[in-house]
VOTORZA-128018 format. One record per residue: residue number from 0; x, y, z of N, C-alpha, C in turn. Coordinates in steps of 0.001 Angstrom, whole numbers, plus 524288, in hexadecimal, padded with zeros to 5 digits. Example, Ala and Ser with C-alpha at 12.3 -4.5 7.8 and 13.67 -1.06 7.14 Angstrom:
REM VOTORZA-128018
+-----+-------+-------+-------+-------+-------+-------+-------+-------+-------+
: num :   n.u :   n.v :   n.w :  ca.u :  ca.v :  ca.w :   c.u :   c.v :   c.w :
+-----+-------+-------+-------+-------+-------+-------+-------+-------+-------+
:   0 : 83386 : 7E9C6 : 81E78 : 8300C : 7EE6C : 81E78 : 83390 : 7F31C : 81E78 :
:   1 : 83232 : 7F736 : 81BA8 : 83566 : 7FBDC : 81BE4 : 83264 : 8001E : 81EBE :
+-----+-------+-------+-------+-------+-------+-------+-------+-------+-------+
//
This chain:
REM VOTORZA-128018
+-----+-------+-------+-------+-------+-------+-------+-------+-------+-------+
: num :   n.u :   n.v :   n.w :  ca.u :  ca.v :  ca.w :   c.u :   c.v :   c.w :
+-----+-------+-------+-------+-------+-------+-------+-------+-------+-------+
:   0 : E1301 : 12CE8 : 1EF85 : E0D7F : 12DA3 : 1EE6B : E0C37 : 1336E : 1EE95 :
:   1 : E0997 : 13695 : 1EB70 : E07A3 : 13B64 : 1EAA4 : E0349 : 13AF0 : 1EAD9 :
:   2 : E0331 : 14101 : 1EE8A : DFE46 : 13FF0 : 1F3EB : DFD31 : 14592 : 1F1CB :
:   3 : DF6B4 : 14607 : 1ED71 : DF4DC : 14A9C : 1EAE3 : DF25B : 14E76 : 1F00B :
:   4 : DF291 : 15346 : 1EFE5 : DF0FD : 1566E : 1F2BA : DEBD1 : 156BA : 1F2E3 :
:   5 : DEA73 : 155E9 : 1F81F : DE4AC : 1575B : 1FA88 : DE115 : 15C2B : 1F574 :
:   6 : DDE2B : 15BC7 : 1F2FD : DDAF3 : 16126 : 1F03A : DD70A : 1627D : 1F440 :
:   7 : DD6C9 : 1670A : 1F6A2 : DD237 : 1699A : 1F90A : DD0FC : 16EB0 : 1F48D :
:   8 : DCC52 : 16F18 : 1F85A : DC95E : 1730D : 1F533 : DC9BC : 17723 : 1F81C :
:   9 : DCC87 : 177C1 : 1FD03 : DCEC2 : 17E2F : 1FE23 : DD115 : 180BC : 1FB48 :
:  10 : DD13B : 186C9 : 1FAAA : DD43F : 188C7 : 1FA29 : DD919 : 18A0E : 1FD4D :
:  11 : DDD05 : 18A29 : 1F97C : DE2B5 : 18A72 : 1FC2A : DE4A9 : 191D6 : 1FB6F :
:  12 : DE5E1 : 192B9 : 200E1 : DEA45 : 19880 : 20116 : DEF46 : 19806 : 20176 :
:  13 : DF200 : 19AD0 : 1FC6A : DF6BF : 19A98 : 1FC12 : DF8C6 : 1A0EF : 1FE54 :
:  14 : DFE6C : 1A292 : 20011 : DFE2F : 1A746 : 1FF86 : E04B4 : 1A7B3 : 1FE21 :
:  15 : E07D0 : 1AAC9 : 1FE0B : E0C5D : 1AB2C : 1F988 : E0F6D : 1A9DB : 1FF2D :
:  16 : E14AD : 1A564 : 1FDFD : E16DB : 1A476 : 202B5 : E18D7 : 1A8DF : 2051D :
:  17 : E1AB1 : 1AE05 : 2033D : E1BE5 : 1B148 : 205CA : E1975 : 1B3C3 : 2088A :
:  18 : E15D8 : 1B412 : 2093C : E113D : 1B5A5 : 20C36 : E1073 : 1B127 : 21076 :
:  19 : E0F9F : 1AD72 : 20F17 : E10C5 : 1A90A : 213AC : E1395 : 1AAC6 : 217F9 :
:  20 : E1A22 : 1AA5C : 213CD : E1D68 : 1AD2D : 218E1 : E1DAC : 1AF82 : 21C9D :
:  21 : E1C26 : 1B51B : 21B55 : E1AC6 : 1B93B : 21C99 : E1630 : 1B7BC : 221AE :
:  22 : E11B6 : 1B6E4 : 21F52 : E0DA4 : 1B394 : 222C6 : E1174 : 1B225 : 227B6 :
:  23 : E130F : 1ADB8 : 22783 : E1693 : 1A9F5 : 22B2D : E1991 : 1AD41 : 22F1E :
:  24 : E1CF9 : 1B0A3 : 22CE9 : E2123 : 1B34A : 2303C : E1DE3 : 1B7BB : 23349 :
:  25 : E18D4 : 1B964 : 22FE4 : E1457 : 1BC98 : 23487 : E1259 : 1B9EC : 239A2 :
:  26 : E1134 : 1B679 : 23811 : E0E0E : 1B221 : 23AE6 : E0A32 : 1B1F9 : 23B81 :
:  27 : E070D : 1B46F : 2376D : E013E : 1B595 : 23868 : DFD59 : 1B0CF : 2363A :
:  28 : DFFA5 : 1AE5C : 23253 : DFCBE : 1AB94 : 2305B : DFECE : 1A5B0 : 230E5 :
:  29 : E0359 : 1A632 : 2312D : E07F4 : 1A193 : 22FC5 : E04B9 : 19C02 : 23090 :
:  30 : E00CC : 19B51 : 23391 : DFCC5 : 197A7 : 234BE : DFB0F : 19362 : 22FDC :
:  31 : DFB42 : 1984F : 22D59 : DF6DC : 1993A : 2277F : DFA26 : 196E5 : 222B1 :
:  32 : DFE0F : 19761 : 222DD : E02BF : 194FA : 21F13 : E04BF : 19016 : 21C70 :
:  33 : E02E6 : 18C6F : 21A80 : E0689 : 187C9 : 21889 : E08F8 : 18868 : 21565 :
:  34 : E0DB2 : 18762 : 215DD : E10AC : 188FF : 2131C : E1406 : 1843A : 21100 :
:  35 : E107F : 17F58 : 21000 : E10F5 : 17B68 : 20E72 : E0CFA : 17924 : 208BF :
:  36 : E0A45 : 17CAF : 20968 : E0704 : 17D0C : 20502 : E07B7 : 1820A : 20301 :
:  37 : E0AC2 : 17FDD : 1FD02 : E0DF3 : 184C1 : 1F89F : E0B28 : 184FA : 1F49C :
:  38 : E0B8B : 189AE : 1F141 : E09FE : 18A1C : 1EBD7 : E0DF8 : 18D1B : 1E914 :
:  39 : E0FB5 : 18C0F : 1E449 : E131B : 18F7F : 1E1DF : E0F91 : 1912A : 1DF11 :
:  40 : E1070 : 19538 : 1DBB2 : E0AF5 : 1988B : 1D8C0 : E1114 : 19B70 : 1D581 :
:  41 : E1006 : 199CF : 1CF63 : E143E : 19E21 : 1CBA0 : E0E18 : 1A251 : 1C8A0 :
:  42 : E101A : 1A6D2 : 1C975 : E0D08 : 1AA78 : 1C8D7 : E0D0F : 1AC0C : 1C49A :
:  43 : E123D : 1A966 : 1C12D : E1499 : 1AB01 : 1BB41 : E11F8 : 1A5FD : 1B806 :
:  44 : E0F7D : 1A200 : 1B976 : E0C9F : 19F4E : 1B742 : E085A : 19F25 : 1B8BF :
:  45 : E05EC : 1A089 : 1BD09 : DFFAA : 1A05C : 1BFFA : DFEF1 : 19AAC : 1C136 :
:  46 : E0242 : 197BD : 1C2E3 : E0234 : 19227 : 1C319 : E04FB : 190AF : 1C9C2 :
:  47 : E0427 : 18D38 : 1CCDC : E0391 : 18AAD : 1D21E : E05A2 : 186E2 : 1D38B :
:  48 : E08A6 : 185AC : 1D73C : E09DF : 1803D : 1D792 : E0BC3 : 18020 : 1DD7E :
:  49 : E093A : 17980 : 1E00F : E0AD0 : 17845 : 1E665 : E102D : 175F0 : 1E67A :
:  50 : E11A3 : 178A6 : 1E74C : E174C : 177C8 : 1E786 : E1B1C : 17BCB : 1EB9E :
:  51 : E1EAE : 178F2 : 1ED60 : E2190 : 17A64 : 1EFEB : E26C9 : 17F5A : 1EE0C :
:  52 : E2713 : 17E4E : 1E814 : E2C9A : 17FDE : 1E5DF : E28DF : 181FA : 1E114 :
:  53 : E29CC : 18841 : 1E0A5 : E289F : 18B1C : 1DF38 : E2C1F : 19125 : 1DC43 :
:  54 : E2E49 : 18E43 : 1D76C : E3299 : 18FD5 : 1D324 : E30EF : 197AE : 1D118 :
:  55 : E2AB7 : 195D1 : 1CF9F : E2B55 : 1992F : 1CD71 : E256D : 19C6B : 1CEF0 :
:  56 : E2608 : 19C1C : 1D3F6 : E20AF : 19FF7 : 1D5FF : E1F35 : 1A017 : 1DCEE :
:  57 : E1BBA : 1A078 : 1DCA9 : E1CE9 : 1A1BA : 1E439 : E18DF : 19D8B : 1E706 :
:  58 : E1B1C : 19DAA : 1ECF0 : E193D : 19A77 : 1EE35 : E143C : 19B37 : 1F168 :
:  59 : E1086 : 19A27 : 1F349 : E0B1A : 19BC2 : 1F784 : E0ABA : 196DD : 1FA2A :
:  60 : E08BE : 197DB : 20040 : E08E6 : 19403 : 203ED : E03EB : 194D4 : 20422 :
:  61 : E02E6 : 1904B : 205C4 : DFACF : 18FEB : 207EE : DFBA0 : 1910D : 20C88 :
:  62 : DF7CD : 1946E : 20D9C : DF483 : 195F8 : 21057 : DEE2D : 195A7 : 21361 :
:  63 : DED0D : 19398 : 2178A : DE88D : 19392 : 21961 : DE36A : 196BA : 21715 :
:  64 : DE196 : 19343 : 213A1 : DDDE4 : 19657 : 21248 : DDA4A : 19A32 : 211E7 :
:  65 : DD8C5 : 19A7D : 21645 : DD4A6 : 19C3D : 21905 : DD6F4 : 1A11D : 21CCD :
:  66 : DDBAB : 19FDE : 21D52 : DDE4A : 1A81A : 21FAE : DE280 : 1A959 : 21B88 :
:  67 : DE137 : 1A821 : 21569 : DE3CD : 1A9B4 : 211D4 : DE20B : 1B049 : 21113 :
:  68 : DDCFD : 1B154 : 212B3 : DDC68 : 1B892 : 212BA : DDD92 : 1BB44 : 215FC :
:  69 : DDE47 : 1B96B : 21B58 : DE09D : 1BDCF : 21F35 : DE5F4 : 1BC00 : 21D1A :
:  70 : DE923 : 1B7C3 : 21990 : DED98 : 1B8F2 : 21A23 : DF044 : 1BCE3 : 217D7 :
:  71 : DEC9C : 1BBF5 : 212AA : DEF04 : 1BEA1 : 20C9C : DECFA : 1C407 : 20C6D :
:  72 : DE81B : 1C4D4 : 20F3C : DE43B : 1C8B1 : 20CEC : DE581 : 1CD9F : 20F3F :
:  73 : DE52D : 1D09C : 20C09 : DE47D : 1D6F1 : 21157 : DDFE3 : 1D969 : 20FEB :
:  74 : DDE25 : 1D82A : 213CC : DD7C4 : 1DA1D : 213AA : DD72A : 1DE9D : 213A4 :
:  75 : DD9F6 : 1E2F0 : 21525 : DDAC6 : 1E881 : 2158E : DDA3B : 1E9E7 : 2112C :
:  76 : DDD07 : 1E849 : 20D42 : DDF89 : 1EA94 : 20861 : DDC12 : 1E60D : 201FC :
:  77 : DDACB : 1E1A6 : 20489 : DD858 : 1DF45 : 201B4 : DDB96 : 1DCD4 : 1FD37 :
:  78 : DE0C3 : 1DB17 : 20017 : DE3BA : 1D9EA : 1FB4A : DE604 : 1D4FE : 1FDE6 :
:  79 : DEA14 : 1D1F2 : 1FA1D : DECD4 : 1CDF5 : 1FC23 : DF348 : 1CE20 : 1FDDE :
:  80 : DF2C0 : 1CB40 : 20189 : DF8A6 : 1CDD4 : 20433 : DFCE6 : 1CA68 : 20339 :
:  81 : DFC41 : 1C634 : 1FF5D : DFF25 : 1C2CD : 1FCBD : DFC09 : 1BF1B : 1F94E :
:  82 : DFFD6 : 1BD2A : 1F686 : DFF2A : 1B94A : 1F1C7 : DFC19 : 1B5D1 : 1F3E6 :
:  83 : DF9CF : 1B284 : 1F118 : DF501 : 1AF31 : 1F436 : DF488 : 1AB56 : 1EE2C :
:  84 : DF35E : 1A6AC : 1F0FB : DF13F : 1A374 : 1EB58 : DED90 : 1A05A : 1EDD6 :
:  85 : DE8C7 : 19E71 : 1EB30 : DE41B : 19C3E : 1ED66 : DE2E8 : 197B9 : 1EA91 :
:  86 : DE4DC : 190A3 : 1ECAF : DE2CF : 18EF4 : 1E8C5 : DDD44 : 188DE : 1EB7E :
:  87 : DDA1D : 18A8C : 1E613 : DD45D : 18751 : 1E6FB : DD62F : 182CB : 1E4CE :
:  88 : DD79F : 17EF3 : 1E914 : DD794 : 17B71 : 1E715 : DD21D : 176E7 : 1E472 :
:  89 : DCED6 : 179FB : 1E692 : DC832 : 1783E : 1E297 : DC959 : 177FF : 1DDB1 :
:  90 : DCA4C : 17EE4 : 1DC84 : DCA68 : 17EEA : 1D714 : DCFEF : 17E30 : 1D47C :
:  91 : DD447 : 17DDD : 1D767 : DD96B : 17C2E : 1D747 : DDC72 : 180E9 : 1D411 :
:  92 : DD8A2 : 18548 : 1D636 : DD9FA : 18B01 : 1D429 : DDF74 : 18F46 : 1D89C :
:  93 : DE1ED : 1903D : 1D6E8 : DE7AF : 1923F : 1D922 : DE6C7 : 198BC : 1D5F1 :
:  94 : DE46F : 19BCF : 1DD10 : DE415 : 1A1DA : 1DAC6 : DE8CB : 1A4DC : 1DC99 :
:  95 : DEC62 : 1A890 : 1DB2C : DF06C : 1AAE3 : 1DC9F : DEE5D : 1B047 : 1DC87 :
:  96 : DEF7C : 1B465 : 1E1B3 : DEC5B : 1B977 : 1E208 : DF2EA : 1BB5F : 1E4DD :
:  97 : DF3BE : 1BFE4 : 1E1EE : DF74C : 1C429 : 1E3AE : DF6A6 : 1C741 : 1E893 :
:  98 : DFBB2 : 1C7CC : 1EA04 : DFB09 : 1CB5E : 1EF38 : DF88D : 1D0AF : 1EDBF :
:  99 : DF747 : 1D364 : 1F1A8 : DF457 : 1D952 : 1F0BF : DF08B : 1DA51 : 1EC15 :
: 100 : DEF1D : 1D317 : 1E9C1 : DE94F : 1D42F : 1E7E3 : DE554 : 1D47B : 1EB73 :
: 101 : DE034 : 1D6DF : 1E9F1 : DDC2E : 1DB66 : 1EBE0 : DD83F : 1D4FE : 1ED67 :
: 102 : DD710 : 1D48A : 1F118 : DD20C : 1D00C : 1F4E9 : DCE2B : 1D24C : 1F3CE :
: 103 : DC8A6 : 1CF54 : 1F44E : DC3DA : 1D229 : 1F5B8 : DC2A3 : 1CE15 : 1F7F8 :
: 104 : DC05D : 1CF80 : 1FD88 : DBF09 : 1CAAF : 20193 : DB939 : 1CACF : 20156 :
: 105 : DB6E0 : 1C669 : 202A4 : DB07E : 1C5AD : 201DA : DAFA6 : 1C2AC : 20709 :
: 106 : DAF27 : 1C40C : 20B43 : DADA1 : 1C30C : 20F6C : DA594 : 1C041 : 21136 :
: 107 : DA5D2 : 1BC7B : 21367 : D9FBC : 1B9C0 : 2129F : D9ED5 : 1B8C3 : 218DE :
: 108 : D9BD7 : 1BAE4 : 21A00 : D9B1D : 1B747 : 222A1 : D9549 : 1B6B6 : 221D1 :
: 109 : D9466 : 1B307 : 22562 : D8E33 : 1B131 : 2256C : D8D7C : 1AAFF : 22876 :
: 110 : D89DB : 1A781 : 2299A : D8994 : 1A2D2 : 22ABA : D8A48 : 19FF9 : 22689 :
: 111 : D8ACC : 19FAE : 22384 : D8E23 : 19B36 : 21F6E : D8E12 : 19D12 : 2199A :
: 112 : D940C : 19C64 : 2176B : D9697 : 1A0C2 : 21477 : D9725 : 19D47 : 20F23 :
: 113 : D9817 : 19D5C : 209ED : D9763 : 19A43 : 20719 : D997C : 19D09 : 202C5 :
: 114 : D9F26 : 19A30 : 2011F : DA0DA : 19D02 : 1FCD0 : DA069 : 19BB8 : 1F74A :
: 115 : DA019 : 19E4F : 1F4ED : D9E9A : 19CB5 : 1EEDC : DA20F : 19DB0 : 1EB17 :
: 116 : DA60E : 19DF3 : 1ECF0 : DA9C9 : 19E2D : 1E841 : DAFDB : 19B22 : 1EA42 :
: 117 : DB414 : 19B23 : 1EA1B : DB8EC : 19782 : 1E91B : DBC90 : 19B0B : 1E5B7 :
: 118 : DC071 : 19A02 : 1EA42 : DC6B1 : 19CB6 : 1E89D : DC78A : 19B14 : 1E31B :
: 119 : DC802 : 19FC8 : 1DF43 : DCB4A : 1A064 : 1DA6C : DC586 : 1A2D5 : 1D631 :
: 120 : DC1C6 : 1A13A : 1D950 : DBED5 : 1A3D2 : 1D6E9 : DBAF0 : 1A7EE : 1D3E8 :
: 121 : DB9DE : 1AA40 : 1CEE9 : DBA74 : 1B091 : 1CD9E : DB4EF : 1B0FE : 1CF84 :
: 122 : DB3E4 : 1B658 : 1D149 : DAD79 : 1B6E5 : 1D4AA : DAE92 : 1BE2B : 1D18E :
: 123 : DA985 : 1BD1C : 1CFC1 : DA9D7 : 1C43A : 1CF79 : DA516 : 1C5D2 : 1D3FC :
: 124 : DA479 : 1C971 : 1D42E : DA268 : 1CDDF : 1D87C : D9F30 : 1CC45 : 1DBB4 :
: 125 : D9AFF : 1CD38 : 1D725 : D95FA : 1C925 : 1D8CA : D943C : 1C34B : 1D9D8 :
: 126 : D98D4 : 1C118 : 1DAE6 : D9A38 : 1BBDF : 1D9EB : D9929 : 1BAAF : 1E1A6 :
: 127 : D949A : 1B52A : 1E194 : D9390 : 1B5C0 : 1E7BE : D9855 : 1B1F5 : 1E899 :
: 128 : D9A7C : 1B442 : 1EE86 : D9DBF : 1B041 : 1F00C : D9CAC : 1AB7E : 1F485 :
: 129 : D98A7 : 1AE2D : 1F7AD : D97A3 : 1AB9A : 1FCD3 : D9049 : 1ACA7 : 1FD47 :
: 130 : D9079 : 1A7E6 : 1FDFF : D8ADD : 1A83F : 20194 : D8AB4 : 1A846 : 206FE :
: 131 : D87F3 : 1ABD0 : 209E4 : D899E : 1AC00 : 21045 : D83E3 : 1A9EF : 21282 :
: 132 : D8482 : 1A78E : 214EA : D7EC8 : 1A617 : 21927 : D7F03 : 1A7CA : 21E78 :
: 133 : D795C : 1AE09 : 21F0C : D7A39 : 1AEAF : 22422 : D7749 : 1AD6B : 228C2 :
: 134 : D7A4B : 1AF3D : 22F06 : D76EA : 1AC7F : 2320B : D6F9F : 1AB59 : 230F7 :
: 135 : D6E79 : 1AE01 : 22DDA : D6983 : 1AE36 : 22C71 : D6720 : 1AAA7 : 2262E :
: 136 : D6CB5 : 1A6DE : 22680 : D6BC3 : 1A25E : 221FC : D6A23 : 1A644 : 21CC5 :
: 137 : D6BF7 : 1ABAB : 21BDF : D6B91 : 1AF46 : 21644 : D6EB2 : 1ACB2 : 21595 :
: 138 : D6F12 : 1ADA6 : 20F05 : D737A : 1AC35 : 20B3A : D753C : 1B016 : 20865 :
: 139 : D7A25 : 1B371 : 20A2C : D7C9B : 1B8A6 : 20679 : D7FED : 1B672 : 2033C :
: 140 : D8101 : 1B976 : 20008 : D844A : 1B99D : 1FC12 : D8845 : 1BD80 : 1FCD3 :
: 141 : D8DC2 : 1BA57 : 1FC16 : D91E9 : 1BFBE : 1FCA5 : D956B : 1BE93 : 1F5CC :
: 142 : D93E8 : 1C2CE : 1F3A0 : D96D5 : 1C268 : 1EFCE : D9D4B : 1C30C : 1EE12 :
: 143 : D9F6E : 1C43B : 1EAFB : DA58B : 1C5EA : 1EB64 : DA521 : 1CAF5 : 1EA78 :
: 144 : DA2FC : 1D006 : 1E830 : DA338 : 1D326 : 1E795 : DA857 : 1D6A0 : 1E5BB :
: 145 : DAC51 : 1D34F : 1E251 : DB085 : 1D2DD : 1DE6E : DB209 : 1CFCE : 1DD90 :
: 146 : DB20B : 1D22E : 1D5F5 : DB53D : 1CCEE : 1D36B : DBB20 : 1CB7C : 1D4CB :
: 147 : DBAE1 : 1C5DB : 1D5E2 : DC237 : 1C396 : 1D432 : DC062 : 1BD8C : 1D544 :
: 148 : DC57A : 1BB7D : 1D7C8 : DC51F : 1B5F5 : 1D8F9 : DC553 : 1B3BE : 1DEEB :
: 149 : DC34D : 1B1E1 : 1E021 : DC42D : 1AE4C : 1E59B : DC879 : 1AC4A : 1E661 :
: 150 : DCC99 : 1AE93 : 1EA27 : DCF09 : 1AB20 : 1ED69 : DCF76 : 1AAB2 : 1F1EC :
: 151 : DCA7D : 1A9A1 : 1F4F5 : DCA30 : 1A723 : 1F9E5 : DC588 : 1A8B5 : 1FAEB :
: 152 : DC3C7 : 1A4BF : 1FD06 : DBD3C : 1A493 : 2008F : DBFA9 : 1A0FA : 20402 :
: 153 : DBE70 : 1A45B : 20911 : DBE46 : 19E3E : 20D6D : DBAF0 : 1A415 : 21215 :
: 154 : DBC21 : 19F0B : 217DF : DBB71 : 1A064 : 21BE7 : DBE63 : 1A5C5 : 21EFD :
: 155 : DBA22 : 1A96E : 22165 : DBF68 : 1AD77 : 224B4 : DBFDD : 1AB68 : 228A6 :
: 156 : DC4E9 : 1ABB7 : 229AD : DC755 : 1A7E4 : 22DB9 : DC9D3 : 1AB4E : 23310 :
: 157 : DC798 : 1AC25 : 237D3 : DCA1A : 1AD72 : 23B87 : DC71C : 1B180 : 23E61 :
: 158 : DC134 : 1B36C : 23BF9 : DBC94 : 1B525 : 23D3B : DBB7B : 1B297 : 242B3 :
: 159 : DB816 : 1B67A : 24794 : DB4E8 : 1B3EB : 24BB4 : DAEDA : 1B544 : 24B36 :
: 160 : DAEB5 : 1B708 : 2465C : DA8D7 : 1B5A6 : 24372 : DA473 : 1B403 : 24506 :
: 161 : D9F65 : 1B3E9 : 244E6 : D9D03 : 1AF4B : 24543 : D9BF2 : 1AC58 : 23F55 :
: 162 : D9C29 : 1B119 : 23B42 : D9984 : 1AF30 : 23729 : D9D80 : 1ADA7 : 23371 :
: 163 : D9DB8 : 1AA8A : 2310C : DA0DB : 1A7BA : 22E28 : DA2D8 : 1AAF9 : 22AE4 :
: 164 : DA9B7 : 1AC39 : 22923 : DAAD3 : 1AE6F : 223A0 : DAD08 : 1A9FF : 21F51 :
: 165 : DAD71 : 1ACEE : 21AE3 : DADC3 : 1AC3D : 21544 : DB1CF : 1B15E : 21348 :
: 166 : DB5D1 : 1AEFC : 2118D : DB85A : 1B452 : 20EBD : DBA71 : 1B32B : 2078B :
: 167 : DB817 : 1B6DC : 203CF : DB839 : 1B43D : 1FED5 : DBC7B : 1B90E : 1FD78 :
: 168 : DC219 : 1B827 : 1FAAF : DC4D5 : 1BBE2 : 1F907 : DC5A7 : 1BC0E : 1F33A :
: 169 : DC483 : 1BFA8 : 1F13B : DC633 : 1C153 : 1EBA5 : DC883 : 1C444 : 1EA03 :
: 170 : DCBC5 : 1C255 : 1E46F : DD06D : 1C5E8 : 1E255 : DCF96 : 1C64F : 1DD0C :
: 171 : DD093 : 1CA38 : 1DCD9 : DCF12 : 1CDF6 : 1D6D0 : DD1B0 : 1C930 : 1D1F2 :
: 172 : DCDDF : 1C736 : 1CE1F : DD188 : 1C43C : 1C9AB : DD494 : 1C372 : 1C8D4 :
: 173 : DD8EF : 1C967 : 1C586 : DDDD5 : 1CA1A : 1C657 : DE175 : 1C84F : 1C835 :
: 174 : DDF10 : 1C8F8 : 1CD76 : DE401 : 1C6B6 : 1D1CF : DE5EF : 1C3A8 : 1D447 :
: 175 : DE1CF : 1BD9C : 1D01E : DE253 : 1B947 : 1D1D7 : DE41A : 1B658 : 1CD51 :
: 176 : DE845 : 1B417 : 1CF03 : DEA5A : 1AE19 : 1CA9D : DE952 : 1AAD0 : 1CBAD :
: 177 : DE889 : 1A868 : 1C825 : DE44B : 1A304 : 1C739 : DEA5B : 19DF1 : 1C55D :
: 178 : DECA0 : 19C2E : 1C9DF : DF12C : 19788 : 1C7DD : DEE90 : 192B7 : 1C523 :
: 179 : DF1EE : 18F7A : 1C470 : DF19A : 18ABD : 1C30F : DF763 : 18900 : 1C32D :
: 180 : DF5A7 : 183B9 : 1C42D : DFBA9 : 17F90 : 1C5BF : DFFF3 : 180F9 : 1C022 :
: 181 : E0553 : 180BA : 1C4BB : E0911 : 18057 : 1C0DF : E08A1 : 17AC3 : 1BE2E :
: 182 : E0A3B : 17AFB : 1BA6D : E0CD9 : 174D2 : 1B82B : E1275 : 1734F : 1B887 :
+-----+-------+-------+-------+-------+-------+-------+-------+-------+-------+
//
């Protein structure tokens, strides 16, 4: 009997298994790792597949969603510190972003945070991303303030805060591939 896979509407973090590795033998993250959930990604076709056995392209392990930017990110430098693939399974969209492409982080805190946009998606400048509500029940607007595409909005995770975060990351057009399933 074939038993179809659960569909959620999270987004999934992949990051290039070698980097996994690496991860693991640090021990900084190794927490963060399944390395039971694979993606092969051929970069010579722009095409994806869950699979274990992977001929003609590389492999990425999932990753915990939600500390996919302190893993990958270097905030210093504003770039990515490995291969990364992001996929929405909403829109059943599979984004692939290169190492030492250029981030722009969009940071939101307030009493209740509200995002308006979804991984894979193109936002230019002026494009609002978040509505913030503050202790004083205002309603701001935080826009993106550069064009590219969304891959990742979630929660900052590991804050002793009081006020709630939101972190929205974007990457220049360019530097994002847009897969679709092998056949």
């Amino acid at each position: 009997m074939k038993v179809e896979k659960e569909v959620t509407s999270f987004p999934v973090a992949y990051v290039s298994e070698e980097q996994a590795l690496s991860v693991v033998r640090d021990g900084s993250f190794k927490e963060f790792v399944n390395f039971n959930s694979r993606l092969c990604v051929d970069l010579n076709r722009l095409c994806f597949s869950e699979t274990d056995i992977c001929e003609n392209g590389r492999i990425f392990v999932e990753v915990i969603y939600e500390r996919m930017p302190e893993m990958v990110i270097d905030v210093e430098e504003g770039v990515l510190k490995s291969d990364i693939v992001i996929h929405n399974p909403a829109t059943d969209q599979v984004l692939y972003v290169a190492k030492n492409s250029r981030v722009f982080l969009v940071e939101a805190s307030g009493k209740g945070i509200y995002p308006l946009v979804t991984e894979g998606e193109s936002v230019s400048s002026n494009k609002k991303i978040f509505y913030v509500v503050t202790k004083k029940f205002e309603v701001r607007v935080i826009s993106a303030g550069v064009s590219g595409v969304v891959i990742y909005v979630g929660d900052v995770v590991g804050g002793y805060e009081l006020a709630n975060k939101m972190l929205c990351v974007i990457v220049r057009e360019e530097n994002v591939l847009k897969l679709h399933r092998c056949s």
